[in-house]
N, C-alpha and C positions, 0 to 999 in steps of 0.2 A: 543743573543741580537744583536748582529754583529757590526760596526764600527759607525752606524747612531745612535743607538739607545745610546753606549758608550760617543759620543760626546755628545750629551743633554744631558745624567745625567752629566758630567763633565761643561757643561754651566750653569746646573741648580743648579749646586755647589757651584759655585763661586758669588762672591758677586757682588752688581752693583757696586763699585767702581771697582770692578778689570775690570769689563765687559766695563765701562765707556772708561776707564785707556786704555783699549786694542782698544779702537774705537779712541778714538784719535789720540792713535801712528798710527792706520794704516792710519788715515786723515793726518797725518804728512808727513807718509813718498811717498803718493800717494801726496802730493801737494808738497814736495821737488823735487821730479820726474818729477814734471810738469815746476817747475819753474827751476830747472835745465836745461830742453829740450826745453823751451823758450829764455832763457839768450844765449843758442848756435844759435836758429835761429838765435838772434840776431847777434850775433859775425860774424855766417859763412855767413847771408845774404842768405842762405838757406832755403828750409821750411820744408828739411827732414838734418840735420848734418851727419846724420849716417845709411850708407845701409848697405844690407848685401845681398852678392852677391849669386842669388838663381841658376844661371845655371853656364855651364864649356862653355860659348861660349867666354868667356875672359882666357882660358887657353891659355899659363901657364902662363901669370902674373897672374891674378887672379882666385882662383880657388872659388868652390862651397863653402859655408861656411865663407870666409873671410868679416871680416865689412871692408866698404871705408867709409872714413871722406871725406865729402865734406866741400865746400866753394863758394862762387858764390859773386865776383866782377864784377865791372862797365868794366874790361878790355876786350876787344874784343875776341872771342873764336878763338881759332886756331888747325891749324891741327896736329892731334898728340894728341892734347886733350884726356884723358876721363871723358867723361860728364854720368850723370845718368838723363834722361827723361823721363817725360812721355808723353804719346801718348794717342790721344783723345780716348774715348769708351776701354780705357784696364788702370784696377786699380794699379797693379802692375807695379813698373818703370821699367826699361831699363839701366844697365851697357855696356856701349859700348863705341868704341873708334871713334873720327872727321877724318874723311879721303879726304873731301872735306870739305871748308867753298867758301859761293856765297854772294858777297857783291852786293848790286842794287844800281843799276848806281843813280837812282830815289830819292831814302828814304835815302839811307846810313845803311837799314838794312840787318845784316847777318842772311845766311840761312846757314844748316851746311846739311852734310851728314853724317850718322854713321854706323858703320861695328863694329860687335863681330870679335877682334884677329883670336877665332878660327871659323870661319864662311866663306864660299864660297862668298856669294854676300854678297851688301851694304843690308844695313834694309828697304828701300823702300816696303817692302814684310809686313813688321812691323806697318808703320804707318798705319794714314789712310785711307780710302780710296783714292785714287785719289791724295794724300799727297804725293809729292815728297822729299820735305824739312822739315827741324825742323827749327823751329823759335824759338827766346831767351826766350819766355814763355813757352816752352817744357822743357827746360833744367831744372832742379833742382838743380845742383851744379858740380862741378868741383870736380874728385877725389884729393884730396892734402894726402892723408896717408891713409893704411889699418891695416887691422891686422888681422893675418892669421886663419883660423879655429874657432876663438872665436864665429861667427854666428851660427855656426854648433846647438847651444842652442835654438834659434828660429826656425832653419829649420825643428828641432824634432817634438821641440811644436808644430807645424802647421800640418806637418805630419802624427803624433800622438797624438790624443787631450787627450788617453790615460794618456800619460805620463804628462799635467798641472794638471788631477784629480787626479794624483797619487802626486804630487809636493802639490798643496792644500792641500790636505787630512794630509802629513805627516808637512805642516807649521802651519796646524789646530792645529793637534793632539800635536806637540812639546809644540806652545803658551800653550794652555791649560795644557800639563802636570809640564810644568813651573811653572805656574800661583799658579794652585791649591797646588805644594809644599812651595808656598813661604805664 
């Protein structure tokens, strides 16, 4: 009958209130999650709190796998910095370090320059086209903390979409074997 066919009788089993019971919780804890990672934009001023660093161009302080905690203040960016940005027309941000910042004489606004640790040239190769500078609406937050290896969870999932159907499948299978004993 195989694993598809075991899960529906097991749903066809149980009763609507346990089925109710079990849609709830998962509206609970999919809207705690939300409001969780709201409350930190808030805090960090960020509109992502938490990266997770997908290349080794920031070896050896940061390696592949590690989450940064950001943060993003009114305070002027400076060099040494690392900032996570994005860059127009590419989804995915940018972990890298300030190596230049250019104040205009003009506006009073800074422009920065950013270089990967392990990387030959600046990122000018990176932006956009024609983009020499990042401006303060590129940046998304200032690393303030990491923590090492624990991204390595997402890098998988992404990697291997394999392994989310195999994660579902075995958080299905548990809920319901739960359920139906209790």
């Amino acid at each position: 009958m195989g694993w598809i066919g075991e899960t529906v009788d097991s749903i066809k089993s149980l009763q609507i209130r346990q089925v109710l019971t079990q849609a709830v919780s998962l509206g609970m804890i999919v809207t705690s999650a939300l409001i969780i990672w709201k409350a930190l934009m808030c805090v960090t001023g960020s509109e992502s709190p938490v990266v997770v660093v997908l290349s080794g161009s920031m070896e050896p302080g940061f390696k592949r796998g590690d989450i940064l905690f950001l943060h993003m203040s009114k305070d002027p960016i400076r060099a040494g910095e690392i900032v996570v940005f994005n860059v127009d027309g590419r989804e995915i941000p940018i972990v890298h370090r300030v190596i230049k910042v250019h104040e205009r004489q003009d506006t009073g606004e800074v422009d920065v320059l950013t270089k990967g640790d392990n990387n030959y040239g600046d990122d000018r190769l990176l932006y956009a086209h024609g983009q020499l500078w990042l401006q303060r609406h590129h940046i998304m937050g200032r690393a303030v903390g990491f923590l090492p290896y624990v991204g390595w969870v997402t890098i998988i999932m992404t990697e291997k979409p394999i392994i989310k159907v195999w994660l579902f499948k075995t958080v299905v299978w548990y809920t319901i074997k739960i359920h139906s004993a209790s």
